[in-house]
N, C-alpha and C positions, 0 to 999 in steps of 0.2 A: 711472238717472242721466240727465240733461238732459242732449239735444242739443247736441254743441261749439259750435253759431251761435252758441247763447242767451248760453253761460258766456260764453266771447268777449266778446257784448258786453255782459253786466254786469258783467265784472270789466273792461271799457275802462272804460266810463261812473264807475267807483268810482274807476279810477285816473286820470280827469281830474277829476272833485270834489276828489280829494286833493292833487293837482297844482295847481288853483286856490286851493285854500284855504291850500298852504305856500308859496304867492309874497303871499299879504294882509298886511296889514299886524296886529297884534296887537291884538283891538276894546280901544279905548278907553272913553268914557263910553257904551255902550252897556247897557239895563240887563243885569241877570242874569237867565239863564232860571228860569219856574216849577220850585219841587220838591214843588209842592202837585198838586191834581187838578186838569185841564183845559189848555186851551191856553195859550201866554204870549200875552202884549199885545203886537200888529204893536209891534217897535221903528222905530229910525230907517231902517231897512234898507231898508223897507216903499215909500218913495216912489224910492229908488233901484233897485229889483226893476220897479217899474212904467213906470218910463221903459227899463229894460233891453229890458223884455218885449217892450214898443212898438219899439222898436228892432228886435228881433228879427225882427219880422212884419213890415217894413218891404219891399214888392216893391223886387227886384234890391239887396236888402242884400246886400253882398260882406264883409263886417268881420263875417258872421254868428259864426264859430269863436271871435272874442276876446270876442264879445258874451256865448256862454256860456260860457266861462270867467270871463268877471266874476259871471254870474246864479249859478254856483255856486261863488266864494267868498261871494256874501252868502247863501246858503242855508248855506253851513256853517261859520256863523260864531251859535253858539248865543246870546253877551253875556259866556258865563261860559269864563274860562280854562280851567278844571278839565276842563268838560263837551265842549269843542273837543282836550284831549287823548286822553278818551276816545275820540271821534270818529275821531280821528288814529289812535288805536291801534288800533280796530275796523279801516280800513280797510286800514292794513298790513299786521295779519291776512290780508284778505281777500285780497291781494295773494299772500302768504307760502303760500297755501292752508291757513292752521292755522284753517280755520272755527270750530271748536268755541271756539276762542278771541276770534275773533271774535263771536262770538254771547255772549262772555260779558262783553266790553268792554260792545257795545253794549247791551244790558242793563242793566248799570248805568247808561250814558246815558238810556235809557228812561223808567229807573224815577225818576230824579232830574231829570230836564227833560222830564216826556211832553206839553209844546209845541213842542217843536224836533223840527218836521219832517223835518231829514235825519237825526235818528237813529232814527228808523221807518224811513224807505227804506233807509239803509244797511244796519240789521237785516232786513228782507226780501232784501237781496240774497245776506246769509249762510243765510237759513235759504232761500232757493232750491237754494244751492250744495252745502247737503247735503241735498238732496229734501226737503225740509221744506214742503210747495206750501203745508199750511194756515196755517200760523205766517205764511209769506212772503205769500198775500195775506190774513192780517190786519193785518201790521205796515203794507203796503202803502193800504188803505182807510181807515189811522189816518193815512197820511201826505198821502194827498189830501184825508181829513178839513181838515186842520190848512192846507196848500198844493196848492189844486185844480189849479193850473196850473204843479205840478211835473214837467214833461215826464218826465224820469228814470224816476219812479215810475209814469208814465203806459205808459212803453215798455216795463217792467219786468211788471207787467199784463196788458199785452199778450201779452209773453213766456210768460207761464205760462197765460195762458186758452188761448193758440194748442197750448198743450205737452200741457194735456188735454184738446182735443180742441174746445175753445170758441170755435170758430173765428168766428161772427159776430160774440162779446162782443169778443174777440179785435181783430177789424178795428176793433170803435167804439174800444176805446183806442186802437189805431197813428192813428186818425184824430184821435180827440182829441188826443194829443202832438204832430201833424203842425199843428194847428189855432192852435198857439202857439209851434212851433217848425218852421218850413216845411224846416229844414235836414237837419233829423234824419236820419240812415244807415238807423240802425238801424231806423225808424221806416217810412222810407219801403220798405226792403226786406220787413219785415213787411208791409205793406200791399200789396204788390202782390204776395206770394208767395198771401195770402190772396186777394187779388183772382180769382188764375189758380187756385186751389183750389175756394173756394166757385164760382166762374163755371163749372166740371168738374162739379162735383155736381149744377147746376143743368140739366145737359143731359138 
């Protein structure tokens, strides 16, 4: 079983998506996610995510905490009602600890919207949760496929390369999450736990 750090904090990071996403407002004309093959088409979200981001990165941003809580209500905000209660329901789950349940929500999310990025991550954080490392980073590779500069899934990454032992790969995610999100905890503490590891080894 995985390290309490790790769980800690991806069941934090799931229960602040879920937490941003049930203060949004209910998407309106936004279109509905693919249920065909491949990614959906950037909706309207897309130019609102970019200025978030920029925001985010912004030296001596202090408002950094409400910034991502916005970046992920619009990450978990699919177009389609249906597929955002899925979502909902997966992460309650994951909440609840009824993984298996979770993995069976998000799945069907998966399989009926597999352009909507947070239901890759969210599903890699279930099949983390019950040692599932391959499922979790493939659902994971699918998610940065889709949103490269989804810190979450970047730190999440990190998490399991540092867990078997991949400590260098390891470090370029905490780096790259930290690259777009200077704020990150979780990120920054991976980062310098590795830092004082590999810089031991290297002696």
């Amino acid at each position: 079983m995985a390290p309490r750090r790790f769980l800690n904090a991806l069941i934090a990071a799931a229960a602040l998506a879920g937490a941003a996403a049930a203060q949004s407002p209910a998407p309106g004309a936004t279109p509905p996610a693919t249920t065909g093959q491949g990614p959906a088409a950037p909706g309207p979200a897309a130019p609102a995510i970019e200025s978030l981001l920029e925001d985010l990165r912004a030296p001596g941003q202090e408002n950094w905490a409400r910034i991502e809580a916005r970046i992920w209500r619009e990450w978990s905000r699919s177009g389609s009602a249906a597929m955002d209660l899925l979502l909902s329901r997966g992460r309650d789950a994951i909440e609840a600890g009824e993984i298996d349940a979770a993995v069976e929500h998000l799945t069907a999310l998966t399989d009926h919207a597999p352009g909507f990025a947070e239901g890759w991550n969210a599903r890699a954080t279930a099949h983390y949760l019950r040692g599932a490392y391959g499922p979790a980073l493939d659902d994971l590779q699918t998610a940065l496929a889709l949103e490269p500069r989804h810190f979450g899934a970047l730190v999440a990454l990190g998490i399991i390369l540092e867990d078997v032992g991949r400590k260098p790969e390891a470090r370029e995610a905490y780096r790259a999450a930290l690259a777009i999100h200077p704020h990150l905890e979780a990120a920054q503490a991976g980062l310098a736990r590795l830092e004082r590891a590999l810089a031991g080894e290297a002696i």
